[in-house]
N, C-alpha and C positions, 0 to 999 in steps of 0.2 A: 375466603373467596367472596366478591360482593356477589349480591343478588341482582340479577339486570332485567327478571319477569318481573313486572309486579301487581299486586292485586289492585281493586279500585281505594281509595283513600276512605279508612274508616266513616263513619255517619256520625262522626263525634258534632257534641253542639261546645260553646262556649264554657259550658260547664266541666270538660274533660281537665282544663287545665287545676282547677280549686279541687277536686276530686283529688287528682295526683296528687297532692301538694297536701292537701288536708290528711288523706290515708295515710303519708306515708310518715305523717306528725304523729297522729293516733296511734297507731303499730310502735313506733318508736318512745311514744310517753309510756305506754303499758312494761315495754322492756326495760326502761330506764328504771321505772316505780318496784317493779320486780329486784332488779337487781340492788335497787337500797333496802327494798324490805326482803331480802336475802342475806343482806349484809345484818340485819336484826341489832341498828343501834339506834338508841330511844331517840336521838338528835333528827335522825331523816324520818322519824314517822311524821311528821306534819307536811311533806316535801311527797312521801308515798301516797300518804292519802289525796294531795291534790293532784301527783301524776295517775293515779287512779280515774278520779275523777276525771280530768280534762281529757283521758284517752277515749273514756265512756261518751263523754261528748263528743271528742271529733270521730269516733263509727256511726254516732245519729246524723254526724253531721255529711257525713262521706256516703252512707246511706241515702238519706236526701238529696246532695248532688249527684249520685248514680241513677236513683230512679229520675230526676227532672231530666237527664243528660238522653233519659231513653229517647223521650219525644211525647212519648204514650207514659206517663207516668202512673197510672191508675192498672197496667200493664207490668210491676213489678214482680207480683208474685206470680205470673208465669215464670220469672227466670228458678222460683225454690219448689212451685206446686203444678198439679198436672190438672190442667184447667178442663179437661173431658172423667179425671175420675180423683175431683178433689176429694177429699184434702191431702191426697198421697203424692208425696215428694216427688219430686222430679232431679234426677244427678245424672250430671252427662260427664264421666271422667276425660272423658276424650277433648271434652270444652276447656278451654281457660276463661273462658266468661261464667259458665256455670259452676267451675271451682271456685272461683274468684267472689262469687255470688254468697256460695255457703260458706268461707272461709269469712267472708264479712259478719255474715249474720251469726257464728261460733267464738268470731273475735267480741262482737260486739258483749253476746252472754256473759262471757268470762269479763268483761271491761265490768259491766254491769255489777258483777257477784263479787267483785272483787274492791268495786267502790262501795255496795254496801255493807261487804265486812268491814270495810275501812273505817265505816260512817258508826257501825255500831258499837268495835272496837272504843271508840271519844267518845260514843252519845250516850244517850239514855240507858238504865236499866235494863228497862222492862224490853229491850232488842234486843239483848245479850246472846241470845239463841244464833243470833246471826255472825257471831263473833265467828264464827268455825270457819267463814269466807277469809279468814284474814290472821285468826288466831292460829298457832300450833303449827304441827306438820300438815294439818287437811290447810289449811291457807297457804301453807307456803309450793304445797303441789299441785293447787289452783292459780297459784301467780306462774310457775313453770310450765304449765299447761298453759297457758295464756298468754306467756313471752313467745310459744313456740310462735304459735298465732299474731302476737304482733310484729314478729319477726317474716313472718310472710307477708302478712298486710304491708310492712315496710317494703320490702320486695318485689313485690304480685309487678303491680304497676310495669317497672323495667322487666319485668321476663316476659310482660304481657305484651309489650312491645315487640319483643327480640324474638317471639312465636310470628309475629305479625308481616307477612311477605312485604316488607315497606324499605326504602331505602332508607340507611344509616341504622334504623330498626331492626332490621334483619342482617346487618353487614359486622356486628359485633358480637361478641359473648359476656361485653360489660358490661352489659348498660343495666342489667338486674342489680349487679354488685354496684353499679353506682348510684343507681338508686336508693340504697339499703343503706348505704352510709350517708346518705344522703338525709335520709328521714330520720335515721336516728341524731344524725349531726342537727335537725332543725328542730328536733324534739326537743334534747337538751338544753338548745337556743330560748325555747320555748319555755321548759319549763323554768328557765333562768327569768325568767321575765316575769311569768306567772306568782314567784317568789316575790321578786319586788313590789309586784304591784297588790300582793298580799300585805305586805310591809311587814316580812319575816326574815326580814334579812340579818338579822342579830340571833336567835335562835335556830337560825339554820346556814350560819354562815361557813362550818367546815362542807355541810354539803355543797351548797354553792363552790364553793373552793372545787368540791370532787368535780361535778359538773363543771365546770371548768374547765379542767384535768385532762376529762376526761371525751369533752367535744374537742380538745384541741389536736387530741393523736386521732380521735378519728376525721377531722380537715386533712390532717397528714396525709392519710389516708386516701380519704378522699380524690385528696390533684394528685395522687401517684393512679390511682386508678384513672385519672379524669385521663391522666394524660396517655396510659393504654389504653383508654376508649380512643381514642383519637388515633392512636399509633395502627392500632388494630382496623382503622376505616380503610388503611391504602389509600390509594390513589381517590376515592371519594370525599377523602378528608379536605383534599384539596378545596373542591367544590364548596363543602359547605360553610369552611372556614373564611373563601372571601366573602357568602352572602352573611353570616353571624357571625365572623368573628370579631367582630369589634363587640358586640355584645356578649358572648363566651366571655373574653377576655376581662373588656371592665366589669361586667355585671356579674359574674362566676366565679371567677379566678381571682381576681384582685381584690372588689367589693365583697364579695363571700369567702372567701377562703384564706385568702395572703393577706390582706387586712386584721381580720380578727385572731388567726394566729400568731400575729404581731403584739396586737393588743392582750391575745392568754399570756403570751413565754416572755414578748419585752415590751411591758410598757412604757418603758424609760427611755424608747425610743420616742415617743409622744410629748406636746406640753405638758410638766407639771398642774395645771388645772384642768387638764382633759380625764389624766389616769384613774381621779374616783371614778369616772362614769364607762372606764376602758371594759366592765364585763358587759353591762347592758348595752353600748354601742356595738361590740362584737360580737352580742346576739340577735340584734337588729338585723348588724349584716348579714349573718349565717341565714336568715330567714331570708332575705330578699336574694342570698345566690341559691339558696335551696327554689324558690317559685322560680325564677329566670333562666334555672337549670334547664323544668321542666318545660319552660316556655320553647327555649330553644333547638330543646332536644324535639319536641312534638311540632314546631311550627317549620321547624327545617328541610323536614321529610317531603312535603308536597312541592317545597324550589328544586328538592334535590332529582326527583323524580322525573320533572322537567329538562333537566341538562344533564343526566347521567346517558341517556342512549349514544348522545353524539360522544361524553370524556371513551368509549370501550370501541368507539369502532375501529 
């Protein structure tokens, strides 16, 4: 049943969209990094420690764009501390911004502990201490502790929405789950990329391969949910489909999704001189329908909100 009250339109600044979009990278590199070094073969450790790494950067960097997005950025640790009887925590369960808040800042820890078991694991000696982040059972029930985590971070974003009294927002129960495939599909993308430009693509080419594999069934994924998001709007779908759907379609569906599954399962569908470069072009686009996803889905709400009173009378 759509929602036809609705509240004022979030205070989001320009920053909400690189937020979404970066979180849901982060949460998604940390789950991917987990699940190769779960798989515990010598081939993805070079692949683990850099999805380690780059998930560590994008929660500073998600971090960043949460606190400039406030307005009042020197105003962030009100959202974790209680600014009349610091430095005692402040947790509102009842909040999805104040979960959301500490869910960043516990993903962030575990990104952290987990890139420098990674780092000590290859490095030096005389760090050996720290192997235990990465080494044995204690590393590998700090990567599972830490996928729960980046599996929310992936997430947060669309439930944060779907709590949100907004149109299209509030008129679904997908839009979580399709954010979640969403971030881990652009993660993958990502970390596909991040290899290359490594230039480890000969030692870590069966991973690549899994990666691969393994963002292509969740694209499948993906536009089967995309397309219950839509199903599930009713009669609002209408609406927001003539003002974006020419962008859904090319920038989403086709450019992100139907293109680069083309490019994983047939590339023989493509010229002959195109197909060496068919992974990295199909993880280009998985990036550019992942941001456009989120563009659409967040810039929709306020057309839609405008012209829904009169589609219910």
């Amino acid at each position: 049943m759509p929602d036809t009250f609705f509240t004022s339109p979030p205070d989001w600044t320009i920053y909400i969209v690189p937020y979404f979009f970066v979180g849901g990278i982060a949460g998604g590199l940390y789950l991917l990094a987990a699940l190769l070094h779960w798989r515990g073969r010598a081939a993805d450790e070079p692949v683990v420690r850099l999805g380690y790494l780059a998930s560590a950067l994008g929660a500073v960097l998600s971090g960043v764009l949460l606190t400039f997005d406030l307005g009042r950025p020197l105003r962030f640790w009100h959202m974790l501390l209680q600014s009349e009887r610091f430095p005692l925590p402040i947790f509102k369960p009842w909040s999805p911004i104040s979960i959301g808040a500490w869910a960043l800042l516990a993903f962030g820890i575990f990104a952290t502990l987990s890139t420098i078991g990674a780092w000590a694991a290859s490095g030096p000696t005389r760090f050996s201490r720290l192997r235990i982040f990465y080494d044995g059972l204690p590393g590998r029930i700090l990567a599972a502790v830490g996928a729960f985590f980046g599996l929310f971070i992936a997430g947060y974003t669309g439930v944060l929405l779907s709590v949100t009294n907004r149109p299209i927002w509030a008129d679904s129960n997908f839009i979580g789950l399709l954010f979640l495939l969403s971030g881990i599909s652009t993660a993958a993308a990502t970390l596909i990329l991040l290899i290359r430009w490594r230039a480890q693509c000969e030692s870590t080419r069966s991973t690549v391969q899994w990666l691969t594999w393994f963002d292509g069934w969740l694209l499948l994924l993906e536009l089967a949910v995309l397309f219950a998001f839509i199903v599930s709007l009713g009669r609002i779908a209408a609406v927001w489909l003539n003002a974006w759907g020419l962008a859904l379609v090319l920038l989403v569906m086709v450019a992100g999704i139907l293109v680069p599954l083309a490019l994983h399962f047939r590339p023989s569908m493509f010229r002959e001189s195109w197909r060496p470069h068919s992974v990295v072009a199909g993880a280009v686009l998985v990036l550019i329908g992942g941001f456009f996803l989120r563009v659409v889905v967040l810039a929709a709400s306020d057309a839609i909100s405008r012209t829904q009173a009169g589609l219910f009378r």
